[in-house]
C-alpha positions as CSV (number, residue, x, y, z in Angstrom):
1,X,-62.7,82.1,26.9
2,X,-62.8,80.7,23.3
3,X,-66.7,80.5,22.0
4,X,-67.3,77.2,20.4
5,X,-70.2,76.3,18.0
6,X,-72.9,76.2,20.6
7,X,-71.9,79.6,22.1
8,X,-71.7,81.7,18.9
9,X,-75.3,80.2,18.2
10,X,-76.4,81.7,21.7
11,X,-75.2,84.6,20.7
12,X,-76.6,84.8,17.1
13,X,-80.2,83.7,18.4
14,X,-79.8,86.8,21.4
15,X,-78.2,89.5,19.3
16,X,-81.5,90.7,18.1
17,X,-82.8,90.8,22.2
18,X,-84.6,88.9,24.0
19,X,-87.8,87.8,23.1
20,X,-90.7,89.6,24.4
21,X,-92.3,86.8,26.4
22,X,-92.7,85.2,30.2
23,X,-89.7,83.2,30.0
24,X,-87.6,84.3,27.3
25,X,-84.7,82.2,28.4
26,X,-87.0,78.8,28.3
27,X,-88.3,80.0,24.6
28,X,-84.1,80.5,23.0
29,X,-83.4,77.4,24.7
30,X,-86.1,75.5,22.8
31,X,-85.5,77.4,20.0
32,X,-81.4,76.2,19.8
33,X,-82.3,72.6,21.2
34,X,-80.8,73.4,24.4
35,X,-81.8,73.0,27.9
36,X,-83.2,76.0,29.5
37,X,-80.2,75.8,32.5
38,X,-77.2,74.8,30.1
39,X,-78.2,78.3,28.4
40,X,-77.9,80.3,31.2
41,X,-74.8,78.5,32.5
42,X,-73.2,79.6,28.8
43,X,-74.7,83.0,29.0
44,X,-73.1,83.6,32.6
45,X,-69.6,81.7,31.5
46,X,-69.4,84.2,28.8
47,X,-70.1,87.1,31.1
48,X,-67.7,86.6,33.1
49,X,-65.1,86.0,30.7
50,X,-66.1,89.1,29.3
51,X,-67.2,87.9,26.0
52,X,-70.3,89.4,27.1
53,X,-70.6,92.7,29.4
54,X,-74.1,92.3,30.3
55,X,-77.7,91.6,29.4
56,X,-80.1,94.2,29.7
57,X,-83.1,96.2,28.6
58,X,-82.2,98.7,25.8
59,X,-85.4,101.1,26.2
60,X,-86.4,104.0,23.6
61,X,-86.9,106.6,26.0
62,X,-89.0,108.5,23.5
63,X,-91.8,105.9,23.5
64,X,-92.0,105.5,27.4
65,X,-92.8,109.7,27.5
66,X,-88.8,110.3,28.4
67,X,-88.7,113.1,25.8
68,X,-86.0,115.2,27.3
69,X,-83.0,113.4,28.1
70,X,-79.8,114.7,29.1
71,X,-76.2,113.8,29.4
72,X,-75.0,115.5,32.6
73,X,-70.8,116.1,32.6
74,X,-69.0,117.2,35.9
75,X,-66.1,118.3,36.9
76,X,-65.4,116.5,39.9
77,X,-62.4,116.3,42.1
78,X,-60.0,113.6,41.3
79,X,-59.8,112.1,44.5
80,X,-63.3,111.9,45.0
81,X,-64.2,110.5,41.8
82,X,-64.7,106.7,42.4
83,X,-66.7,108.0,45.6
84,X,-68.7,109.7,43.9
85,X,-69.6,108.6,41.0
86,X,-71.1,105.6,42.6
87,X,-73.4,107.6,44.7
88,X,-74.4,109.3,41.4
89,X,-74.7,105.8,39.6
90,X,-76.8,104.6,42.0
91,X,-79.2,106.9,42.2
92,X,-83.1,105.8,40.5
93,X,-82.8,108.6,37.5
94,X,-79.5,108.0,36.4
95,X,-79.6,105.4,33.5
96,X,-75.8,105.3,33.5
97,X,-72.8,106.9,34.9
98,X,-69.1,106.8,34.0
99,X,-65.7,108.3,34.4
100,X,-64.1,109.6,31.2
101,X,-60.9,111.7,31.0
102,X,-60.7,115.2,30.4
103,X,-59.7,116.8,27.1
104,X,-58.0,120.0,28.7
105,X,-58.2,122.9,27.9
106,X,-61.9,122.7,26.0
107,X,-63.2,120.2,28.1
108,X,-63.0,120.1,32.0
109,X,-65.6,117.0,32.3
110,X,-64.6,113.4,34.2
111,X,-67.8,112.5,35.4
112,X,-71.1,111.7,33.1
113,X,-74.6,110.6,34.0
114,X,-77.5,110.4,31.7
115,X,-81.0,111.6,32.9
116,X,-84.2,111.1,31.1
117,X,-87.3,113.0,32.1
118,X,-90.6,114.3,30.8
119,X,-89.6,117.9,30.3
120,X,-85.9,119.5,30.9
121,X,-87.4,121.1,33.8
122,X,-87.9,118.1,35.4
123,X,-84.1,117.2,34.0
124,X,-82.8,120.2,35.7
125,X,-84.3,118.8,39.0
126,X,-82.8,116.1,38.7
127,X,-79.4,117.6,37.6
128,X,-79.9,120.1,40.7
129,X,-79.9,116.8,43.4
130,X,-76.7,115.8,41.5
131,X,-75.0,118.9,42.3
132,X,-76.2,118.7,45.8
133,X,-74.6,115.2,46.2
134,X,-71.2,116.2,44.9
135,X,-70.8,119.2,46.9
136,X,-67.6,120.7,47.0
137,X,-66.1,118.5,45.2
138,X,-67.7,120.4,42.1
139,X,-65.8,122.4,39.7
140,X,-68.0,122.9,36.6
141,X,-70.8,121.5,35.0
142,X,-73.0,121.5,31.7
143,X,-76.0,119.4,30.6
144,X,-76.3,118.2,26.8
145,X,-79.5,117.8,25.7
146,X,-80.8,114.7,23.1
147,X,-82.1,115.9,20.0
148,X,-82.9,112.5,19.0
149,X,-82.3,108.7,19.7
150,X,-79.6,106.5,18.3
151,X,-80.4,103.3,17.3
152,X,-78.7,100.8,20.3
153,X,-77.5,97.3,19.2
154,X,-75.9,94.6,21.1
155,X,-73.1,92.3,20.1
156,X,-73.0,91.4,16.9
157,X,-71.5,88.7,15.0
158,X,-70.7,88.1,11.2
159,X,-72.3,84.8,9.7
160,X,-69.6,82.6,8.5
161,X,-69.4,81.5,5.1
């Protein structure tokens, strides 16, 4: 897909987030002169080109009382990966989940979900059901804990000129 004026506007008006409001969609349309429908239509179009991956809620943790956050690595069975790792992205805790390869011999990990909590106890909870789901297939794992939160931007696009 090739962006064309109209789109890269879209884009330029969104890559700050969303407006805080009832119907953010209705107030960026207005704002770029466009009808509320013909923006969505774009935003899909370029979503599933891929010019976009998704739109979603970028949350600081830290504010909403998620103080100890924790990126969960597994070793998990090869074959069993794809298998499991959905179960694992699907559960409620899990934020976000992905396959990554290994780095052998220092780093034995394929499998990473990120779980927030009040207090690592209630982290380790959560880590425990985790290992309960995967079972045999589980060789190894490790927890690393935030020590503080990155700031999280979407796309971004460089003004012409």
């Amino acid at each position: 897909m090739t962006m064309d004026a109209t789109d890269r506007r879209i884009v330029e008006a969104l890559q700050g987030g969303l407006p805080l409001v009832a119907e953010p969609y209705a107030r960026v349309a207005a704002e770029l002169a466009l009808p509320e429908g013909e923006l969505i239509d774009r935003l899909q179009a370029m979503k599933d080109s891929g010019v976009i991956r998704r739109i979603a809620a970028a949350p600081n943790h830290y504010k909403l009382g998620m103080t100890a956050n924790g990126m969960t690595v597994w070793d998990v069975a090869d074959d069993r990966l794809a298998e499991l790792g959905a179960k694992i992205g699907a559960l409620p805790f899990v934020t976000h989940c992905y396959e990554r390869p290994r780095a052998l011999p220092d780093w034995p990990y394929n499998l990473f979900a990120m779980v927030h909590g009040s207090s690592r106890e209630e982290v380790a909870e959560k880590r425990a059901a985790i290992t309960d789901i995967l079972g045999d297939a589980l060789n190894g794992c490790d927890i690393l804990y935030s020590t503080r939160i990155l700031k999280k931007t979407g796309l971004r696009l460089r003004k012409r000129g």
